[in-house]
Backbone as CSV, one residue per row, in Angstrom:
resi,resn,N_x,N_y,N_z,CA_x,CA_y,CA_z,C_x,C_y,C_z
1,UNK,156.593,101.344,84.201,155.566,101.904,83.361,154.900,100.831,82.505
2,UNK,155.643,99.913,82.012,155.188,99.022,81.202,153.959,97.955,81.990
3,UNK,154.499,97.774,83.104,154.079,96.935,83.522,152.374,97.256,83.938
4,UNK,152.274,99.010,84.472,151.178,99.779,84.934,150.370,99.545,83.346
5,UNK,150.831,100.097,82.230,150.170,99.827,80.925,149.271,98.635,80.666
6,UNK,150.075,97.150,81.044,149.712,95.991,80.967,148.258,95.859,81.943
7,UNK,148.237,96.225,83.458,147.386,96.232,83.866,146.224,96.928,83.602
8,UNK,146.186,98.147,83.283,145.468,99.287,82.542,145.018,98.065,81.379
9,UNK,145.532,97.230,80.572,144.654,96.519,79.396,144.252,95.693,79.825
10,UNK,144.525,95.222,80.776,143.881,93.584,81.519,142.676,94.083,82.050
11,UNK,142.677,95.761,83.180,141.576,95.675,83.285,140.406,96.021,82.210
12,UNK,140.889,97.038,81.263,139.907,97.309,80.816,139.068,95.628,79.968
13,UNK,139.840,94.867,79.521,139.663,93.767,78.945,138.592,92.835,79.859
14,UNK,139.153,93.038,81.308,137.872,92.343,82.277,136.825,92.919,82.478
15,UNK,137.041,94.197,82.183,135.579,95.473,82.461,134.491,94.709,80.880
16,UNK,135.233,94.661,79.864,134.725,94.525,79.204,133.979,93.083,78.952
17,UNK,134.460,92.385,79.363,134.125,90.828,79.462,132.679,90.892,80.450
18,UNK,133.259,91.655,81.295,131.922,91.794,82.825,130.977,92.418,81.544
19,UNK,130.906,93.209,81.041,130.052,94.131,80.926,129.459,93.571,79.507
20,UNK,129.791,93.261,78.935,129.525,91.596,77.776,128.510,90.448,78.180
21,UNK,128.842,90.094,79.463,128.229,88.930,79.965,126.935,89.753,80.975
22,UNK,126.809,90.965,81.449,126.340,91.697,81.722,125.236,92.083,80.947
23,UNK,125.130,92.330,79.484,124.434,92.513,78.593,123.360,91.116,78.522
24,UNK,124.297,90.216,78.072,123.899,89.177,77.373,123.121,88.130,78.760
25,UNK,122.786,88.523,79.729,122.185,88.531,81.302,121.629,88.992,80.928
26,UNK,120.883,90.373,80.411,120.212,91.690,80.705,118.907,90.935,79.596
27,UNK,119.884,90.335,78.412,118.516,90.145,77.346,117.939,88.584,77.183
28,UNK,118.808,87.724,78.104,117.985,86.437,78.316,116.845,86.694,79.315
29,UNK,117.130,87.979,80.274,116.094,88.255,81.242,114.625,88.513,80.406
30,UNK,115.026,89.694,79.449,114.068,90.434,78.631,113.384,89.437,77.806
31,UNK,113.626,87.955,77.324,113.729,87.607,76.547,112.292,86.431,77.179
32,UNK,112.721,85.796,78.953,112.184,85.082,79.765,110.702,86.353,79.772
33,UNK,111.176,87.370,80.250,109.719,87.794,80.437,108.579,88.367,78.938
34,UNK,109.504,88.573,77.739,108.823,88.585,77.032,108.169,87.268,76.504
35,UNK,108.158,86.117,77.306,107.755,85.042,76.865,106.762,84.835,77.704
36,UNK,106.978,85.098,78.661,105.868,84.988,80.562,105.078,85.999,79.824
37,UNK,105.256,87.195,79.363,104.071,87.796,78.994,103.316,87.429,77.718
38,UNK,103.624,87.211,76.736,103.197,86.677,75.465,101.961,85.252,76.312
39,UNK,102.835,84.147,76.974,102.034,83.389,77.546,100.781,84.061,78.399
40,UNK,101.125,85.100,78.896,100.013,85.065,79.775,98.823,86.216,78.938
41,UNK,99.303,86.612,78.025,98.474,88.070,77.863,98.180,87.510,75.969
42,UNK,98.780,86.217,75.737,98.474,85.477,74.111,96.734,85.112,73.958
43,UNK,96.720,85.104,73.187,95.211,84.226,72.787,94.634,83.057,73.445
44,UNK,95.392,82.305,74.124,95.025,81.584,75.014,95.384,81.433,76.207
45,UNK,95.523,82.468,76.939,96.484,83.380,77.818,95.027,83.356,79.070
46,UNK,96.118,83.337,80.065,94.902,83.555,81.058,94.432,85.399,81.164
47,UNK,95.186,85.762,80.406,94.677,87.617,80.854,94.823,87.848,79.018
48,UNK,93.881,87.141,78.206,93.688,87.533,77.137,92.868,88.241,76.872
49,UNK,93.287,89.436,76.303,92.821,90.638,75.572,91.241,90.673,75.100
50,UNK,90.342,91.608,76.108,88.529,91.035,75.763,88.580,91.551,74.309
51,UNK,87.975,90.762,73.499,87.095,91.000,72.389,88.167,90.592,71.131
52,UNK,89.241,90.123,71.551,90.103,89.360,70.624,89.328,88.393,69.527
53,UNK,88.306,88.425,69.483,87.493,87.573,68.973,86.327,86.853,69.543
54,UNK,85.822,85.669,69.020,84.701,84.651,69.869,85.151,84.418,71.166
55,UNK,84.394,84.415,72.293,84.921,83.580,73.080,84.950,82.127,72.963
56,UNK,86.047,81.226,73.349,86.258,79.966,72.770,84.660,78.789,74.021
57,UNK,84.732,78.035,72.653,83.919,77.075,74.246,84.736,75.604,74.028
58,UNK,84.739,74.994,75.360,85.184,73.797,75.351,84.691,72.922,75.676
59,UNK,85.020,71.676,75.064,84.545,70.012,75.397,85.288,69.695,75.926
60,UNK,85.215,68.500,76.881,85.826,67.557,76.867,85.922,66.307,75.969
61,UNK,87.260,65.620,75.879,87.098,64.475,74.982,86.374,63.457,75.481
62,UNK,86.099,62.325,74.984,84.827,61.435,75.003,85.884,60.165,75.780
63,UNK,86.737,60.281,75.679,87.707,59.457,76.365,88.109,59.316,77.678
64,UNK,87.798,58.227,78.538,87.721,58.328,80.011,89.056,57.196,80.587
65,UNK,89.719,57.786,81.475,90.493,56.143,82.245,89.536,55.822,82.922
66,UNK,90.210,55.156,83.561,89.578,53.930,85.004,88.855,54.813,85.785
67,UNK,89.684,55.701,86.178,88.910,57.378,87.490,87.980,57.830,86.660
68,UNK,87.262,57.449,85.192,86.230,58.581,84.439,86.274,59.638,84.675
69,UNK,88.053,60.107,84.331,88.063,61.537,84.297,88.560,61.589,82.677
70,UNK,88.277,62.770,82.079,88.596,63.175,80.887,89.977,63.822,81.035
71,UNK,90.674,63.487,79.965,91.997,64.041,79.790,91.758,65.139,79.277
72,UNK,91.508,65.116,78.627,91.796,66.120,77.158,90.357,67.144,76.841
73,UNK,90.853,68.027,76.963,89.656,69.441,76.417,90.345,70.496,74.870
74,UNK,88.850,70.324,74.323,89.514,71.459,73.032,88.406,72.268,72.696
75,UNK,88.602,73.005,72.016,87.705,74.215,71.268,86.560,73.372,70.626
76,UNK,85.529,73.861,71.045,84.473,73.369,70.111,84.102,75.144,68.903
77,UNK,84.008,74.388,68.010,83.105,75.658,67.302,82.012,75.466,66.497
78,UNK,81.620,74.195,66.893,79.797,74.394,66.592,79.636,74.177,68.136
79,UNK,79.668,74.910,69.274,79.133,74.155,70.093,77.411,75.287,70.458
80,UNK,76.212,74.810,70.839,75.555,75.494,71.206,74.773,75.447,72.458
81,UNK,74.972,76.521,73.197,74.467,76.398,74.741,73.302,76.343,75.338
82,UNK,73.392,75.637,75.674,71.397,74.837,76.764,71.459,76.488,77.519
């Protein structure tokens, strides 16, 4: 009998461990996609929310390598369109 007891606590002790690590799985998941969505659906989000404000306009920086390609783009907010 004793021995049936012992197992009866071991398992419940592994049920519980599973089901612990089970959880704590469940909300790094929740945690990854509440971030994939924030990124994608944020203010500078590719599926950002119409009328969140101005639409942004961008420059490029004035700064070129060797290829005269521009690195770097940012918000202009005086910019005005031809």
């Amino acid at each position: 009998m004793h021995a049936t007891g012992l197992l009866c606590a071991a398992e419940r002790s592994r049920r519980a461990a599973a089901r612990a690590a089970e959880e704590e799985a469940a909300a790094a998941t929740a945690r990854a996609w509440r971030d994939v969505r924030r990124a994608l659906t944020g203010e500078r989000g590719l599926w950002a929310a119409p009328g969140g404000g101005p639409e942004p306009h961008w420059r490029l920086d004035s700064l070129e390598d060797p290829s005269r390609r521009h690195a770097l783009a940012y918000t202009s907010h005086m910019c005005t369109l031809i």
